[in-house]
N, C-alpha and C positions, 0 to 999 in steps of 0.2 A: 504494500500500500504506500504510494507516494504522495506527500501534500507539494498542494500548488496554491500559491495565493491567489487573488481575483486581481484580476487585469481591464479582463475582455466584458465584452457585453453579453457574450455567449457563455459566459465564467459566472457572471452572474445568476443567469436565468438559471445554469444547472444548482447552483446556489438554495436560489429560494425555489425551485421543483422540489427541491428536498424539504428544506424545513417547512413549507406546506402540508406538505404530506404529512409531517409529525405534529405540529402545530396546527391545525387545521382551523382551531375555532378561531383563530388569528391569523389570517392567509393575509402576506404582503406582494408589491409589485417590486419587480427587477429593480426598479430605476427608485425607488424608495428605500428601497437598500442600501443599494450603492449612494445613494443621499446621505443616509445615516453615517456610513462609514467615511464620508470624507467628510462631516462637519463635526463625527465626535475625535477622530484624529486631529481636530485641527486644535484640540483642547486637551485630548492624554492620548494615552499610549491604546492602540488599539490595532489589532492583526482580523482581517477575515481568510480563512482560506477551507479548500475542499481537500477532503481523500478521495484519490483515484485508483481503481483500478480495470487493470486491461483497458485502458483509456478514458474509460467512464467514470463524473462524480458518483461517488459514494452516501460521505458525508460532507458535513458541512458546519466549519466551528468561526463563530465569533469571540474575541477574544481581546475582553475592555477593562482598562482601568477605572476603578468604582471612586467618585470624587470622592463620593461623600463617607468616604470613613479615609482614618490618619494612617495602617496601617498595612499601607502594603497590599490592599485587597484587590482581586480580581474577580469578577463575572467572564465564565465563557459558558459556551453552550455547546453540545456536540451530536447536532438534527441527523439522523441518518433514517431510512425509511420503515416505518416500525414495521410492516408487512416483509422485509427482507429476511432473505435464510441465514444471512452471515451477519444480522445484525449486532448480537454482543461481539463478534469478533473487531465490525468496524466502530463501533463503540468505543471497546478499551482502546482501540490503536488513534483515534480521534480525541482523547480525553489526555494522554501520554502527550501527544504533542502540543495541546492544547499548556498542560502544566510545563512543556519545555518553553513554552514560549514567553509564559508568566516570569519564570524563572529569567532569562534572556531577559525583559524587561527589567528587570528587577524587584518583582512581586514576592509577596511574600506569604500567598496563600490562594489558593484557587477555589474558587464557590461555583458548584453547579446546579440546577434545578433537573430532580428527576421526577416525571410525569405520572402519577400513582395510576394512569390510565394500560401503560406499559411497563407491566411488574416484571417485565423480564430487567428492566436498567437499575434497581438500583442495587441486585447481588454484582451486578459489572464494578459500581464503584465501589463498591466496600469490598472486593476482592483486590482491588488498585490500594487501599489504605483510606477511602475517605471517610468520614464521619457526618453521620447524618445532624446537622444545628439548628434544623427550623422544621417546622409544620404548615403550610396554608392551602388551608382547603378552597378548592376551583369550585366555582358554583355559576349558575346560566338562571336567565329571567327571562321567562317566556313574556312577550311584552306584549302579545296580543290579550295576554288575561287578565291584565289590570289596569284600571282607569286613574289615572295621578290628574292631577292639576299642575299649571305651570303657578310660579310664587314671583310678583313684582321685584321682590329683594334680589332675583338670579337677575345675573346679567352675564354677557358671555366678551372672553377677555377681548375681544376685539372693539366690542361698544364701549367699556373701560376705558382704554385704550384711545379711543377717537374723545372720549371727554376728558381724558387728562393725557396729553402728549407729553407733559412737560415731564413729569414725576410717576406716571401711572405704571412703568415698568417694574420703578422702586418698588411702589409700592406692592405690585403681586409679588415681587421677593420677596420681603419683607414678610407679609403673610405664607407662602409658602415656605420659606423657613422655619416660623413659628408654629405651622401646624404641622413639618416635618423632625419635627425636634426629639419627638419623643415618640414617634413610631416605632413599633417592634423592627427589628433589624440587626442581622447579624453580626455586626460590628458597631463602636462607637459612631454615633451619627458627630457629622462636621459639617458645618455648611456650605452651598456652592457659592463661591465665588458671585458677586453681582456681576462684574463684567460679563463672567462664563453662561450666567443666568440669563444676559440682555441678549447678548449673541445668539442663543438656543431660540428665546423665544421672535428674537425681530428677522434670524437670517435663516434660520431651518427652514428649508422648502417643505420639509415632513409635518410641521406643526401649523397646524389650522388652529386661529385664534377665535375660529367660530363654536367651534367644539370645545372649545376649556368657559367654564363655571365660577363664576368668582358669587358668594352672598355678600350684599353690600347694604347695608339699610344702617343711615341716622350718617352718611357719609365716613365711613368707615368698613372695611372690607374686614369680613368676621371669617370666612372659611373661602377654600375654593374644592371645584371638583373637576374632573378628565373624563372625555369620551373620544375614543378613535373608531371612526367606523371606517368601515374594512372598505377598500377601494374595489379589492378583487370582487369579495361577495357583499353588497350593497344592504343584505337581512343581518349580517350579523356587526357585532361591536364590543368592543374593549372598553370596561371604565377601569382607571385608575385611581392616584391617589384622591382620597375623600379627607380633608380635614377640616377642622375648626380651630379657631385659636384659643387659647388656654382659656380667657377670661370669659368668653362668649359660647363656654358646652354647657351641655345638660341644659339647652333652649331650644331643640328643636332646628337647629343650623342645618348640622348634615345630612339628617331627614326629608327636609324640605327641599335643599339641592337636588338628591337622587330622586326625590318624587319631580322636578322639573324637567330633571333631564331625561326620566324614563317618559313621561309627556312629549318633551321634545322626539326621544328618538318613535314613537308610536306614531305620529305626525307624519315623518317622514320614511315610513314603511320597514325601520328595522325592526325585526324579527327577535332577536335574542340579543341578549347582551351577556357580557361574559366577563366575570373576576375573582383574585382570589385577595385574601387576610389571614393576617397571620391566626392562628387557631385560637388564641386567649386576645385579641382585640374585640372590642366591643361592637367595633364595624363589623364583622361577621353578623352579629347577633341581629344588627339594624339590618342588613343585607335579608337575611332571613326572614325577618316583621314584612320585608317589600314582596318578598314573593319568591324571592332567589332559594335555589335549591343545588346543595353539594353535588357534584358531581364526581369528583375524584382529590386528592389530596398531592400540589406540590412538595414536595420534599425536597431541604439546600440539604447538599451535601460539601463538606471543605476537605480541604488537605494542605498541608502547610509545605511550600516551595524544598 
């Protein structure tokens, strides 16, 4: 098995055929990809490449340096097609190179998510030496079965944004810092950089400021919340981070957001929405009260360089 980085446009697509296939509730396009990997290299350290063999991708590993922790951490991922006969073998051999390259950077721990949907991956890593450090249960909202209301207070970061040009980047730092401060996470949480913060959100072609959620009511932004819907399949969607700021929970902040945006996305014909939490956050629990229903259990797995 030989690794090749991505170059080509033809590199790509065999790229994301793969992690599709494994990731499906989250199908990305070629050129979104390839998006991602040149605007988060242009801030850390970061490798995409494929295992080939007999000429053909195999797998397919990303491989990023995680800002927000002080110590060394890495995120990679190592997509290979779960339906495959030789999949633990290109697995282990994708996950080895994957940790040389951590290493090569100067990392000093490698973090990977294994899919609790394919219970054949995680005896692959714990035969490699890693340790499983986290629990988050995947869970899907059928959105055709529930009626939400949209809430005045949402406003979505792009209309923010047109009413405060001067400061209004600050200030969604600012609150996403605060509500990302004390999220569960495998390592000490750091903050991201504002610069690295503006750049993300003003110049990534991937980041639609129509789909991110800010609450803002009495001129003060109290929580925000993330929806990515899928380009590929138009029915389904990703929500992300859901927070509040410390002084403004236990009022019905984050509730109301995800009641908007599940509104919002019924409106515009997606289908399912799709997310995980860590297994003792209380977002799960909120998650559950909306409709959302576990589906299977990510599991980090680490290993130290």
């Amino acid at each position: 098995m030989n690794f090749q980085d991505l170059t080509l446009d033809h590199d790509w697509s065999d790229a994301v055929r793969i992690r599709n296939l494994y990731n499906w509730t989250n199908p990305v396009l070629p050129s979104d990809e390839r998006n991602s990997f040149a605007m988060s290299r242009k801030q850390r350290n970061d490798a995409r490449f494929v295992g080939v063999v007999d000429g053909a991708a195999v797998s397919y590993s990303p491989v990023t340096e995680t800002t927000n922790s002080p110590n060394g951490d890495y995120w990679f991922a190592a997509f290979v097609d779960p339906n495959d006969p030789h999949r633990e073998s290109y697995l282990a051999k994708a996950v080895e190179e994957s940790m040389r390259r951590i290493a090569a950077f100067g990392g000093k721990r490698g973090m990977v998510e294994s899919r609790g949907e394919y219970e054949w991956e995680a005896p692959v890593l714990l035969e490699l030496g890693f340790e499983k450090t986290m629990t988050l249960p995947f869970s899907c909202l059928e959105v055709a079965e529930h009626d939400y209301s949209y809430h005045p207070q949402v406003v979505t970061f792009s209309k923010f944004l047109e009413l405060h040009p001067e400061d209004g980047v600050h200030q969604i730092w600012r609150c996403e810092m605060e509500c990302a401060a004390d999220l569960p996470l495998p390592f000490p949480f750091v903050e991201t950089p504002y610069e690295v913060f503006r750049e993300r959100i003003l110049e990534d072609p991937n980041v639609d400021l129509t789909c991110k959620f800010l609450f803002w009511e009495d001129g003060v932004l109290r929580g925000l919340t993330t929806l990515w819907p899928s380009k590929v399949n138009p029915k389904l969607a990703a929500t992300g981070i859901t927070g509040t700021r410390p002084q403004y929970r236990r009022q019905g902040v984050a509730r109301r957001m995800k009641e908007h945006v599940i509104a919002w996305s019924k409106e515009r014909g997606i289908e399912k929405i799709f997310t995980d939490n860590e297994e003792n956050n209380p977002m799960f629990q909120l998650n559950l009260q909306l409709g959302f229903r576990k589906l299977f259990d990510y599991e980090v797995y680490s290993k130290s360089c």
